[in-house]
Each structure stands twice: as C-alpha cells, then as structure tokens.
C-alpha positions in Angstrom: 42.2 7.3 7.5 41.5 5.0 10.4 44.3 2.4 11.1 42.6 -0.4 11.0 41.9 0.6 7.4 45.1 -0.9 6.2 43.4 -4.6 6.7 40.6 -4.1 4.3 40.1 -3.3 1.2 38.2 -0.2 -0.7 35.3 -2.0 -0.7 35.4 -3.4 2.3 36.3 -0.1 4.0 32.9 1.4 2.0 30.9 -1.2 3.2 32.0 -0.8 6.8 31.3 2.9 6.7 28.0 2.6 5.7 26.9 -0.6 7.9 28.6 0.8 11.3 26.4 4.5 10.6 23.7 2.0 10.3 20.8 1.8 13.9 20.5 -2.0 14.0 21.0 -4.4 11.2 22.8 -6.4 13.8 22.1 -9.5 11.0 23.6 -7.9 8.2 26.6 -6.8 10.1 27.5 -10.3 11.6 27.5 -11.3 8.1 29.6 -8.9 6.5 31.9 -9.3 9.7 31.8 -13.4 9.1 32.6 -12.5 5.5 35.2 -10.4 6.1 36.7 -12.5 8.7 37.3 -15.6 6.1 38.5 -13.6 3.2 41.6 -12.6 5.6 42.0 -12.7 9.0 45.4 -12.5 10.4 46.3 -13.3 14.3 48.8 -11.1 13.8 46.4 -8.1 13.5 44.2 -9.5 16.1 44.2 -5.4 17.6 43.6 -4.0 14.0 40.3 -6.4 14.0 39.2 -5.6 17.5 39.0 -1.3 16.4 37.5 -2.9 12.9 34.3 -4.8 15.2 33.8 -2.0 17.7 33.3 0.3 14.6 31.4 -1.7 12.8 28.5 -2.0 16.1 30.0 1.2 17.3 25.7 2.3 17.4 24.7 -1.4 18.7 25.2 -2.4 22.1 26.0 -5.8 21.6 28.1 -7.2 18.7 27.7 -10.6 17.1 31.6 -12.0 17.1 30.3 -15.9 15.8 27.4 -17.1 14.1 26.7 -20.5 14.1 26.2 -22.6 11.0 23.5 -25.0 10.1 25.8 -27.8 10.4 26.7 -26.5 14.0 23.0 -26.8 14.9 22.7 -29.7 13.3 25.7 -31.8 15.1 24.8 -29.8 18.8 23.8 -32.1 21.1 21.2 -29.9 22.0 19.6 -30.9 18.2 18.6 -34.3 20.1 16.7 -32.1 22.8 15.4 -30.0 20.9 13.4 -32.8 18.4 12.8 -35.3 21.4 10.4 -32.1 23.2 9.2 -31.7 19.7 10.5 -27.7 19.6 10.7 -26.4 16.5 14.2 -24.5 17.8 16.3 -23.0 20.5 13.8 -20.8 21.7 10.9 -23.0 21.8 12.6 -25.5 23.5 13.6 -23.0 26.5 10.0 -22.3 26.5 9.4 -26.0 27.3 12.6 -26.9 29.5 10.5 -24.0 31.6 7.7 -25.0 31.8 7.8 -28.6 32.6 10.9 -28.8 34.7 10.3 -32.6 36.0 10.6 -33.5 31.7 13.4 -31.5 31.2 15.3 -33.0 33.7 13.9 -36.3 33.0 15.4 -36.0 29.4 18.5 -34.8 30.8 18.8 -38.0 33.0 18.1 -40.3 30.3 20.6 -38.4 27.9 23.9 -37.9 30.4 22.8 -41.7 31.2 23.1 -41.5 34.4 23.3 -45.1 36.5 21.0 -46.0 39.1 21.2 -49.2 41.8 17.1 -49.3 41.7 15.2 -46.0 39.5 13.1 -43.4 41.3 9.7 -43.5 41.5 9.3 -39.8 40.6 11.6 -37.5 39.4 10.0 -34.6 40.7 7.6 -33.7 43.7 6.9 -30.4 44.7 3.6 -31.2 46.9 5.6 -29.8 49.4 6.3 -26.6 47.5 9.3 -25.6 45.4 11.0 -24.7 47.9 11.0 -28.5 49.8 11.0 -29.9 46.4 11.7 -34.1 46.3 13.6 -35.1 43.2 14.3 -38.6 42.0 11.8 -40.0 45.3 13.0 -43.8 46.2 15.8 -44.4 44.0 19.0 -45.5 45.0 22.6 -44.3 43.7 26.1 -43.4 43.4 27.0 -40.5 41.4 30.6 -41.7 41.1 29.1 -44.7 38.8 28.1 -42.8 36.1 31.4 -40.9 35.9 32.8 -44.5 34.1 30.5 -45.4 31.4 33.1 -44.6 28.7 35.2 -47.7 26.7 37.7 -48.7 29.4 40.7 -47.8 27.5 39.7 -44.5 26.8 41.6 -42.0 28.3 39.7 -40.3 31.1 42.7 -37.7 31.9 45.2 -35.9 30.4 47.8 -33.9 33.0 50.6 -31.5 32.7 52.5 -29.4 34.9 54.6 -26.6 34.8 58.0 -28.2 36.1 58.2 -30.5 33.1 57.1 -30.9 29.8 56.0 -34.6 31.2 52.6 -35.6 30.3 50.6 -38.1 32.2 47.7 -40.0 31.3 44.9 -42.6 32.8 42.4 -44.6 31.1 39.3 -45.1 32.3 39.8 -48.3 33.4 42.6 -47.5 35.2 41.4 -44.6 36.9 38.5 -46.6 38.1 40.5 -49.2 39.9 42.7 -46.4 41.2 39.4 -44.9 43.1 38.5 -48.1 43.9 42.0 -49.1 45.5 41.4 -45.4 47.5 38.0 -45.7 48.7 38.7 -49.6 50.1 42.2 -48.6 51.8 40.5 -45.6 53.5 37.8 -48.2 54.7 40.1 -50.6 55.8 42.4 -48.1 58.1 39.1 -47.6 60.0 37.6 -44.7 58.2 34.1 -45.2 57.8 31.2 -43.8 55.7 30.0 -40.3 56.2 33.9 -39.1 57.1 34.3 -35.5 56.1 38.1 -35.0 54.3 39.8 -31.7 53.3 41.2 -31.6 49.8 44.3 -29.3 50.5 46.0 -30.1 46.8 46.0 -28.8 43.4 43.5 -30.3 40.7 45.1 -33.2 39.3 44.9 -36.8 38.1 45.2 -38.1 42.1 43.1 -35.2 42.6 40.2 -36.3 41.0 40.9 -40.1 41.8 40.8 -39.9 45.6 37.3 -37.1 45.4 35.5 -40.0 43.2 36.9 -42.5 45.5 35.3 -40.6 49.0 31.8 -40.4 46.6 32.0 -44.0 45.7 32.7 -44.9 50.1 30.3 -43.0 50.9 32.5 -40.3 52.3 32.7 -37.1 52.0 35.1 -34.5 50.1 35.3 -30.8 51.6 36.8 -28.6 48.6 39.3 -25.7 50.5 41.7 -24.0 47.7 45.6 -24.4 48.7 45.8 -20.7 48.1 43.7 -20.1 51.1 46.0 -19.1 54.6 46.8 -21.7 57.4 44.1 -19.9 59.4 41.3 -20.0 56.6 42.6 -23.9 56.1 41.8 -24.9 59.8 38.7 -22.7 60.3 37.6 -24.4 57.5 38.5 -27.6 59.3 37.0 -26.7 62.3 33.6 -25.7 60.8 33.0 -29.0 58.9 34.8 -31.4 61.4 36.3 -33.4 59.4 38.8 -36.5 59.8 42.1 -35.4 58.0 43.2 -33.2 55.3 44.2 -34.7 52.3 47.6 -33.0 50.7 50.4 -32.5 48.9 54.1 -31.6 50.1 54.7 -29.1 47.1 54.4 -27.9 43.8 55.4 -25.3 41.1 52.8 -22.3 40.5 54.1 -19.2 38.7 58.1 -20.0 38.8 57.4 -20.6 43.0 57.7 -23.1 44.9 54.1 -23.3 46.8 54.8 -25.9 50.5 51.2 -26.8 51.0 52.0 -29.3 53.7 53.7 -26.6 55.6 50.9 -25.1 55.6 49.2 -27.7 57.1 51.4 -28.5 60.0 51.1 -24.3 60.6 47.2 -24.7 60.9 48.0 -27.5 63.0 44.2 -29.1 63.1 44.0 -32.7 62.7 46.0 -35.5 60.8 46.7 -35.0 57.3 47.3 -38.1 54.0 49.9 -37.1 51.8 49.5 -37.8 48.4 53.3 -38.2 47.9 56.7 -37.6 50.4 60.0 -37.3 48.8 61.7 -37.6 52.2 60.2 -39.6 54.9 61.4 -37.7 57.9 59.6 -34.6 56.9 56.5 -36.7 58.1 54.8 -35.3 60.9 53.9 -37.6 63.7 50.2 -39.0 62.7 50.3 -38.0 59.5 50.0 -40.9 56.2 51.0 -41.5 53.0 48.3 -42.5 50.8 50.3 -45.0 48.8 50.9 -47.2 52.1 46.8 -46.9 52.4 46.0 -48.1 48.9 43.6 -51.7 48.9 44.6 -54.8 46.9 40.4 -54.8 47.2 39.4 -53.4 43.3 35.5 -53.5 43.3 34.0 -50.4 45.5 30.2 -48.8 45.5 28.1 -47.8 48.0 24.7 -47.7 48.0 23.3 -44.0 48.8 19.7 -41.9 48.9 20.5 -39.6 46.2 20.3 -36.6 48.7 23.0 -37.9 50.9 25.9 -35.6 50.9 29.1 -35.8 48.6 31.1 -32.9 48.9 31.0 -29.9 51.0 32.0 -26.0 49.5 32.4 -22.7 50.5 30.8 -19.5 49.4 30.9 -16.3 51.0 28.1 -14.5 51.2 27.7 -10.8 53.3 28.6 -12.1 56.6 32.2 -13.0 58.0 31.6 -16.8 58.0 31.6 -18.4 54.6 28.6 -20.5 53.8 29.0 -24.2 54.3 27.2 -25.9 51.2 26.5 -29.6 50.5 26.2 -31.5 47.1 24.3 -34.4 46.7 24.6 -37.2 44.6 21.7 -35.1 42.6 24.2 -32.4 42.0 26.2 -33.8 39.8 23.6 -34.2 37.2 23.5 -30.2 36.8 27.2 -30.6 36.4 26.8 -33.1 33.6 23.3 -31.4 31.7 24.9 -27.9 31.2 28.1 -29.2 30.2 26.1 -31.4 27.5 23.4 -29.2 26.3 25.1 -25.5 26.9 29.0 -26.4 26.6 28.0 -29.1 24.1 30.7 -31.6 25.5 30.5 -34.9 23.3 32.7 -38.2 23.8 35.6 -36.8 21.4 35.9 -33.6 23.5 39.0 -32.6 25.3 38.0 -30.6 28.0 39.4 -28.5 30.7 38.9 -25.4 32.7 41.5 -23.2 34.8 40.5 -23.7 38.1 41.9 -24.9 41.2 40.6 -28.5 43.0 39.1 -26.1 46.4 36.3 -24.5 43.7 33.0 -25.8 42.6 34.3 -26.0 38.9 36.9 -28.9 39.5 34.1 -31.3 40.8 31.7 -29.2 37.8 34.4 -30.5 35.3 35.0 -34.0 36.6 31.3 -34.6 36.2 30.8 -32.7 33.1 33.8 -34.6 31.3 33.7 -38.3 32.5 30.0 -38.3 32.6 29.7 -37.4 28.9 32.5 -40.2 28.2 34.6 -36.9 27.4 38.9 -36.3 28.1 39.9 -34.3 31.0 42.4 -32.0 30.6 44.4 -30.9 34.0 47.4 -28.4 34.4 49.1 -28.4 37.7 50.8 -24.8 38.0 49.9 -21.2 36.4 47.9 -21.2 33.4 49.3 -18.1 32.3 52.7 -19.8 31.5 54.1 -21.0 28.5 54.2 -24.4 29.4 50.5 -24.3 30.0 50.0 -22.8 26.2 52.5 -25.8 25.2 50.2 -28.1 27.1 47.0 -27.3 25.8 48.4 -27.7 22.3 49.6 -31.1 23.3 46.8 -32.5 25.0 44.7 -30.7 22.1 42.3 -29.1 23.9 39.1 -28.7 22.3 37.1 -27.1 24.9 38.7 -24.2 27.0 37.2 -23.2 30.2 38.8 -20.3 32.1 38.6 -17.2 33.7 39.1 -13.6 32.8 41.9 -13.0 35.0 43.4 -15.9 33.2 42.9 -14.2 29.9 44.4 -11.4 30.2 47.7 -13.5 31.4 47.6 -15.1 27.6 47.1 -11.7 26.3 50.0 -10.4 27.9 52.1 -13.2 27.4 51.4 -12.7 23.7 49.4 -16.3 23.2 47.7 -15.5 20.1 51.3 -15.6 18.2 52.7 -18.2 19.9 50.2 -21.4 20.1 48.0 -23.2 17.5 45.4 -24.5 19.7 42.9 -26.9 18.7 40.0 -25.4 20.6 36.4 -25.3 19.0 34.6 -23.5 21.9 35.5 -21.5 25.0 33.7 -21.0 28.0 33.9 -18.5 31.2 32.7 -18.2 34.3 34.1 -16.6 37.5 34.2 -12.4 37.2 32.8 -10.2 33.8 34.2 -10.7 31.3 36.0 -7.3 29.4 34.8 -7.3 25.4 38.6 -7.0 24.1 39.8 -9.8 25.9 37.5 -12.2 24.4 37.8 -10.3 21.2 41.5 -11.3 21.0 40.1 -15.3 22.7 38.1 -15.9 19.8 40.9 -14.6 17.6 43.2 -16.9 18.8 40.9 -19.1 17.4 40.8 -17.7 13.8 37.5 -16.8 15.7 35.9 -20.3 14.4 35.1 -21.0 18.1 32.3 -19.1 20.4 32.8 -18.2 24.0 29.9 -19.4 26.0 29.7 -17.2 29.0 28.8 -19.2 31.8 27.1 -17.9 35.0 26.1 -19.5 38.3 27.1 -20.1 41.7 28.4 -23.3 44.2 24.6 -23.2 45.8 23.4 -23.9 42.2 25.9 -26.7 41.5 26.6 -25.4 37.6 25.0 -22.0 35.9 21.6 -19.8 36.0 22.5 -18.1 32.5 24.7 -19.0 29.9 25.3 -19.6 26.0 24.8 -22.3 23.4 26.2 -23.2 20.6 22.7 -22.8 18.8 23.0 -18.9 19.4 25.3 -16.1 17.8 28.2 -15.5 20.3 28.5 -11.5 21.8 32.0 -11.0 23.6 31.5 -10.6 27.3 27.4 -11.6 27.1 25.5 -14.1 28.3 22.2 -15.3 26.0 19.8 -17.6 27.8 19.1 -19.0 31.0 20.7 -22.1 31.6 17.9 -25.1 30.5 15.9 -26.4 33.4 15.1 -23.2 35.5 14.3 -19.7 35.1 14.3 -16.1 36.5 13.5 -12.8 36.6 15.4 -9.6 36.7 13.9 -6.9 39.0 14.7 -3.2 39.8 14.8 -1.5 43.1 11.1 -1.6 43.4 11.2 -5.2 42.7 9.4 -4.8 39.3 10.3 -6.7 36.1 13.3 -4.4 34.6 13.0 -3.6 30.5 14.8 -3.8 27.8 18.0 -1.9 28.6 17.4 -1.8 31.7 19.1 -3.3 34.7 18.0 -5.6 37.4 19.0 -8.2 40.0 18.5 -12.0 39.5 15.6 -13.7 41.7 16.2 -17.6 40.4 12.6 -19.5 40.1 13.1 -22.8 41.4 12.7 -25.5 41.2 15.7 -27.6 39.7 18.3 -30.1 39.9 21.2 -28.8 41.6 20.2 -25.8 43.4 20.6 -26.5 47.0 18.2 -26.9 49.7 20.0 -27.2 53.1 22.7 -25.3 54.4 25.2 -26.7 56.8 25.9 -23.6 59.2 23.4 -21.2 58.5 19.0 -21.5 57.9 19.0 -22.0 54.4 15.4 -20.5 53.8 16.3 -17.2 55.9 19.6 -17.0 53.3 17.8 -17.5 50.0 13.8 -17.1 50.3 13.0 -14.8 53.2 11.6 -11.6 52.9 11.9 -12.1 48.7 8.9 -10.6 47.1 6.9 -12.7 44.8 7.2 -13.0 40.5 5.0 -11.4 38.2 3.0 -14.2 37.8 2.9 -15.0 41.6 6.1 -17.6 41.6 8.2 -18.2 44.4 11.3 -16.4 43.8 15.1 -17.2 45.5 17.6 -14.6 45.9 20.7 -14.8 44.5 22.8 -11.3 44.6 23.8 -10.5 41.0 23.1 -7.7 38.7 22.6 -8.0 34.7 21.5 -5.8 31.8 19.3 -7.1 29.2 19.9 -5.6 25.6 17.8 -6.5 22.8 19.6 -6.4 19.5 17.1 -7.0 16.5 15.8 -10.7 16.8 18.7 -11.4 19.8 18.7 -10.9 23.4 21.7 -10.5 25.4 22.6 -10.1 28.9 25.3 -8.1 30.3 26.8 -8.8 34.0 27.1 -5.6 36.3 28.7 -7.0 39.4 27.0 -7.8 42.9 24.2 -6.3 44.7 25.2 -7.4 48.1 28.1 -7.4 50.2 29.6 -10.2 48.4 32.9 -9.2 45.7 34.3 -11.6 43.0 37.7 -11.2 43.1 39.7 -12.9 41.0 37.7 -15.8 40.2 37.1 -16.4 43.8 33.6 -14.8 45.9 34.3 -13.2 49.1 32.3 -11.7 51.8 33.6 -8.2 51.9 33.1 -8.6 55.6 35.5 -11.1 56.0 38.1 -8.9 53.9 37.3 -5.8 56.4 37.7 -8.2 59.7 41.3 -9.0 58.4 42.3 -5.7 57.5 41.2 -4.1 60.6 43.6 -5.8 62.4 46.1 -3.0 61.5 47.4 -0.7 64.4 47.0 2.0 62.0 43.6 2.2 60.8 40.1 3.0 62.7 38.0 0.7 60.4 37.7 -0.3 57.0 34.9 -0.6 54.2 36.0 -3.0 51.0 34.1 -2.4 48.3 34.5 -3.9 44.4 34.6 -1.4 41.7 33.7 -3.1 37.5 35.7 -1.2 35.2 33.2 0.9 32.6 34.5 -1.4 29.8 33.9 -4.5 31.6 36.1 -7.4 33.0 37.5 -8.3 36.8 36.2 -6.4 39.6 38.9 -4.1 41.1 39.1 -4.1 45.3 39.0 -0.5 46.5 39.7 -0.1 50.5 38.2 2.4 51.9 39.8 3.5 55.9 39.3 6.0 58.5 42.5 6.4 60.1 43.8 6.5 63.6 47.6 8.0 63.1 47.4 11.2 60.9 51.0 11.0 59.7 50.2 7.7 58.2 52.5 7.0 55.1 49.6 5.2 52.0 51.5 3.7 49.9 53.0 1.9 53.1 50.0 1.5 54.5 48.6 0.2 51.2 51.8 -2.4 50.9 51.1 -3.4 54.8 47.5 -3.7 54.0 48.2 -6.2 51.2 50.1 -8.3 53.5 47.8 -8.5 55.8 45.7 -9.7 53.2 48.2 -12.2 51.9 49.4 -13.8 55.1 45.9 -14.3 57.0 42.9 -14.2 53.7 44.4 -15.1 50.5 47.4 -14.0 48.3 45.2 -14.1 45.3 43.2 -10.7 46.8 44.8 -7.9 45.3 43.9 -4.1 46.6 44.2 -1.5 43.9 43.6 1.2 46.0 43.3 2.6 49.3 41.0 5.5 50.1 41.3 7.4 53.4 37.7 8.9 54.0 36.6 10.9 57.7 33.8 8.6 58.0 32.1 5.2 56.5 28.6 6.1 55.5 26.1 3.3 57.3 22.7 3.0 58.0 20.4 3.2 60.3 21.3 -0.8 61.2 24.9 -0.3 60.8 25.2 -1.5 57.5 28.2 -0.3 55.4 26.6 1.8 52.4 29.0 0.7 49.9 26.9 2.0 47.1 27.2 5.8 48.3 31.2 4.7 48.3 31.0 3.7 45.1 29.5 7.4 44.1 32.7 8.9 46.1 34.8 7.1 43.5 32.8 8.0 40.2 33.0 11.8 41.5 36.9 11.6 41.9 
C-alpha cells in the first residue's frame, strides 16, 4: 500500500488508481484532485498530498494544481479586457492583445489610469519600424503622478523588519508629501534635474519615497543591490556618473548585522545622503543626512517627454561589463498592466514581493501596487525568518511575490504549520521554479490560491510569459505570454520548435516597456543583430532563455530550461558568467576558470559549477573550493554560492575562443 494511501479513502484510492493509469484526461483529473482537496486537505500532510498529485499525473507532463472558478473569471480584472475587445475569452483576447498592440496598450493606459500633463497624439508609431518604434508621440508626463490616484488616507505602505515586531505605515497622502518634501530639498541644495543617484539601501517605506521623489524632479534613480561588493558599488558609480549615493548606516538581514555605509566609504567614490545616522561623528566629511535636506516646499512635478529617463539598472549579459539599462516614464506602464491583468492586483490588494530595492522588481512593485490604488507590503531583513512569516500575517498579505530560493527557506523553516496567511495568489519570478516547492506554496494556502509564474527581464521592464488567473495553475509552469507582445520559440536551426519540444525565446516587438537604448553598449548589436527572421517574416529580438512547450488536452504549458547564453541566474540575481570567471581567476592557484549553471532534472534554482585548470598540482579542493567562495564573496556578491569545483586538463573553446560551456555541461551528466 502506498503511503499516501492513508489520506484517502477506498474510494478515493480506486478512483486514483484508475485516473493516474489513465494517458490524458488532464480535465477529469483536476477535478477529482479539486474534489478531493475540499473533502480533506490537511497542511499537516502537505508531503502525503505532494506523492498523492505526482501519482495521480504520474503519465501527464504537466499537472493542474488550481482551477479557477466562474466567479474567479468573473471578478478578474482581466473580465473588463476581455468584454471591452469584445473576446469571447482568455484565448481570444491574447489573439487580439497580439495583433493590435497600439489597442492593447491603449486599453491598458485608460484602465491603470494613467495621468498625463497634455495626451499623446498617438500611442503607437512604428513608421520607423518596430525596432525605432514611437509610443505615446507628443504627450507630456510624470510617471510618479499616477502612482497617487488612490483616496489620500489609504494606506499606500505597510513595513516590517526583522529587528522588531514594529510595524510602520504611510498613507497616501502622507507619502506623497514625503516625496514631495525629497524631491524639493534635493533641488534646493543645488541638485538639478537629470542628476543620476545610487540607491545603496534596502527596499523600504524611505526607499520608495525618495525613488518617486528623483522621478517626480526629474532626476534620476540608479538601482545597485546593497549585497553587491564595495568594488561592484563604485564601478557601478563610475559607469553611470552619478552625483551621490543614497544609503543607509545599517540593518538586520538573517540575525547579521549588514554596515552598508561602510561599505560606501570602502568604495570611496563620491558623496553619499544617509537616510538616517544614529551617531553624528560617524559622518564622513561630505557626506548628508537626508532629514537636514527635506523642503518645507510640499507641491513637486516636473514636466517630462515620456521617454526621458527615470531609473537606470543593471543586467548582465555574456560579457564582463553589466549592461547599463534606462526606464522611461513609459516603463512603468508595463509595470502597472501585468500586475493588473496577469497578477490581477485590485485596490483591496495587499501586495508585496521578496526582493531587494537594487532589482527591477522593487520599482515593478511600487508601480504595480500604487498605480492600481493597491497596499505595498515591504520587509526589511530575510524573508526566510519567522518574523517575516509573522509579518505577512499581520500586514495580511494577499498577494505574495517571491522567489524560489526564498521558498525553499519557508519550507525548511516549516511555514506551512506555523502561519495562517491571508494570501489569494502567489507569483514568481527570478530562477525555475522546482514542482514540490510550489506544491507545498499552494498548500500553504489550503491550495485556494494559484502561483502565477512570472517571466521577463530588466530590458523588458515586467514579463514576456506568465499566468492568469483565468487559466488552471501547473506548479513550476508558465501559460501564456504576457498580454501586449508575443514570441516565438525556435530550435538550433532557428525553426519553430513543437509540441514537447524545446526552444529559445526571440521576443516580437513591439511593446511598452521593452527597451530601446542602451547606455554603454549598441543596443541593436545586443538584441537584433544577426537574429534570423519569424515564420511569418517578423522582426525578432533576442532574449537568451530556453522553454519547453507541453500540451496537455485543451492546455498549453511552458516549462523554463535555463539560459542559452553565457548569462546564469543565480539566486534571483542574472550574472554574466564572465564576470564570475574574471573574479575567480584572480587566485594564485588556478590557471583559468569556466562557471557554468547546472538546473536540477526536477526543476528549481540553477546550481554554480566551477570548472578550473590548475596551476599547483598539490592543490587541496575543498580549500580551494572554500578560498574560491571568498573570493566570490568579498569582490562579486555573497549571495553567489559555488556547489562545486571541477578540476579539468583543459576548457573546451572554439574556434573564437569562446568557452563551450555546453560540452561542460555533458562532462557533468557523464559523471
């Protein structure tokens, strides 16, 4: 008898064996599974459930986990979309969001409301081509005014942090004076618009207030993650010139004590603003405190084109140097329509993702939640704590954005028994997702709440492929392309991969968000040269990532299988693996080095393999490993983690000199 048998009944257990020996019948399985799951599920038994679903689509290769209801469709705010393009349903109205990308996004403006100082006279051109496409021609705008369209005395944040139980709160009202107060006291010390900052600090309710106070002074914000080394800080600094670095002196992450503003004064590159000081002799020389900047001046917005520049982020791509990318004040609107249509954020939502203020999801979420008049929810210090799980039970969560990673923190630290969150959907982006792990999510949630998978990039500014809340919910698959653009998934030859077949993503622009200029590299050589043309002649962009399409009866689901280039996601957080091997071959002991990222066969995080020729023979590994890691932590980030090391006689390249990390990938599936 199989263990799991000891949850369900004889007739449930009859059922199950004849339905999981069944090809197919993905329809009639969800529903005995949704059955089943309402008669008696126990979080308790969340493992004894996990063995009862893989059995039951142990001959399918994707498994419904959540089926919507009609009333879920019904109160979606994609239900609006769908009847105002006069679709009959989900699919039809992808069709359309397709085809006519200028009314898609036309829609999506009018529904996210977003506010402009005089209307466009277009919202699309692409006389020029898709690649040069012109959106929202003549208008005039401030993204940061449509992030406070909500009541005034709603509250617009919600923060928690892992030294206290202490939870803070801010209005909307209150948090737009706050920017306001910002944005005019910057302007009034004799910063002017088009000053680049550094945000050096974790994601919180200052956080947000001073990035939507350099939007509304025409400023500009440059996202680095505090995690990142001194020497990553400043040549992050360096490449985007900007006036001072924005900080914090120091706060609690995993039990530790992190000292960002040491940090600071060790990349020694230009003023910083401190957020707060406890003691006012630890101020270096130059340095400010922001509360001594702050206006008595309340009213603050500047006029901008909407492709003036708002924010500048990092993404590493194959080459040592990460790339430099620019949002507009067009971006933002991506932000706002995915988290509407896909996440389905409404006004009563309490929203929040794990994610850290240097990544393209903190601005993502700012816009997403205060543009739909939604809660933020923010957490400074390690979501994998208790207090964290205690936090999102307070703040009552209601929409979950994480990571993997971050998952299997909760799963270790026994969430499921512990916390009664309020949480009606969950979303990830970041690394694959592993099909236990979110498994044991949507138990945690008496498995009432889907997990949109949620795919993109910082050059898209939101995601390519996604979920909905329209569609049944697979664990660790995605179901659609996001609304608004399209792509196709080709194989080696470049031709349209099949059913069960896999292929790499070549994005069809045009659309809102996606950028368009690169700020240290040619952004048509990084994304459209030399990338062959889609079945029905389109222009196709490159984007790097590899999926598997699996059709399951009536359903279509995609499954993530890593990277195609020399780019790795580790952790959350895309790297060049370049940039990885430059570090690491700083070591006395090794000839040269070739990182490669290895997906586990059952999904999840990308593992970091380090392959090395050596140059001392009597080389110790598992020192070598330890001295590698530190080399890693001290000069990259501490958040890279090497599994394993791998000595090897000699890296495989080509004819160019390129590292053939796929034939290292063989030497690992042969060990």
């Amino acid at each position: 008898m199989k263990i799991y048998s000891a949850i369900l009944d004889d007739v449930e257990r009859e059922q199950l064996k004849i339905l999981s020996e069944k090809e197919g019948s993905i329809e009639e399985k969800a529903s005995w599974w949704k059955n089943v799951l309402k008669a008696h599920f126990s979080r308790n038994e969340i493992n004894l459930w996990k063995e009862v679903f893989h059995e039951l689509y142990k001959k399918n290769k994707a498994g419904i986990a959540w089926s919507p209801s009609h009333k879920d469709i019904e109160n979606s705010n994609l239900s609006w979309l769908i009847a105002e393009s006069g679709s009959k349903d989900y699919k039809e109205l992808f069709s359309w969001a397709s085809s006519f990308r200028g009314l898609y996004w036309e829609r999506a403006v009018k529904r996210t409301g977003i506010k402009f100082k005089e209307s466009y006279l277009s919202i699309l051109d692409t006389s020029h081509g898709v690649e040069e496409a012109i959106w929202m021609e003549g208008a005039l705008m401030n993204i940061a005014d449509s992030c406070f369209r909500a009541d005034k005395n709603k509250m617009a944040i919600i923060e928690g942090c892992e030294e206290n139980e202490n939870i803070q709160k801010i209005t909307y009202e209150q948090l737009d004076l706050y920017t306001n107060r910002i944005a005019n006291g910057l302007l009034e010390s004799g910063f002017k618009r088009g000053d680049r900052f550094v945000l050096y600090l974790p994601f919180s309710i200052d956080a947000v207030a001073i990035y939507l106070a350099l939007v509304k002074a025409g400023m500009i914000a440059v996202s680095v993650a505090d995690s990142f080394s001194p020497v990553e800080l400043r040549k992050r600094v360096e490449m985007t010139d900007a006036k001072a670095i924005i900080t914090i002196t120091q706060y609690t992450y995993g039990g530790k004590t992190l000292n960002v503003y040491d940090k600071v004064k060790e990349a020694n590159c230009g003023p910083a603003i401190l957020v707060s000081l406890d003691q006012e002799e630890n101020l270096r020389k130059g340095d400010l405190v922001l509360g001594k900047l702050l206006s008595k001046n309340t009213a603050c917005s500047t006029e901008c084109d909407p492709y003036d520049i708002t924010n500048i982020l990092f993404s590493s791509g194959t080459t040592k140097e990460p790339k430099s990318i620019p949002w507009t004040h067009t971006t933002p609107i991506k932000c706002a329509a995915d988290g509407h249509f896909h996440l389905d954020i409404k006004e009563s939502d309490v929203v929040t993702w794990t994610t850290g203020m240097g990544w393209m999801m903190a601005p993502w979420l700012i816009y997403a939640g205060l543009i739909n008049k939604a809660t933020i929810a923010l957490f400074t210090g390690s979501p994998v704590t208790e207090q964290f799980g205690k936090f999102a039970e307070k703040a009552c969560i209601t929409i979950m954005g994480t990571i993997p990673s971050v998952v299997r923190g909760w799963i270790k630290n026994d969430f499921i028994n512990k916390f009664n969150w309020n949480v009606r959907l969950y979303s990830s982006t970041g690394e694959p997702s592993n099909a236990d792990d979110y498994l044991y999510l949507m138990g945690m949630s008496d498995f009432n709440a889907p997990i949109i998978e949620y795919c993109g990039g910082t050059e898209i500014g939101g995601g390519y492929i996604t979920g909905t809340i329209c569609e049944p919910a697979s664990p660790a698959m995605f179901t659609t392309p996001a609304l608004g653009l399209n792509y196709y998934l080709l194989d080696e030859n470049k031709q349209a991969a099949g059913v069960n077949e896999t292929g790499e993503v070549f994005l069809v622009p045009p659309s809102l968000g996606l950028s368009q200029t690169l700020l240290n590299r040619n952004h048509h050589n990084e994304y459209f040269l030399g990338m062959p043309s889609g079945p029905g002649g389109e222009v196709l962009r490159k984007h790097g990532d590899a999926f598997e399409t699996i059709q399951e009866g009536p359903y279509r689901f995609y499954k993530s299988v890593g990277r195609t280039d020399d780019a790795m996601n580790l952790g959350g957080i895309k790297i060049s693996a370049v940039e990885i091997e430059e570090t690491l071959n700083k070591h006395p002991e090794v000839m040269e080095t070739a990182a490669v990222s290895i997906a586990p066969t059952t999904g999840g995080p990308e593992r970091l393999v380090v392959f090395y020729t050596e140059r001392n023979q009597s080389s110790d590994e598992g020192l070598l490993k330890k001295n590698l890691q530190d080399l890693l932590t001290s000069q990259l980030n501490p958040l890279f983690r090497i599994s394993q090391i791998v000595k090897i006689a000699i890296i495989p390249r080509t004819a160019s000199n390129k590292i053939m990390r796929r034939e290292l990938r063989k030497v690992l599936t042969e060990v």
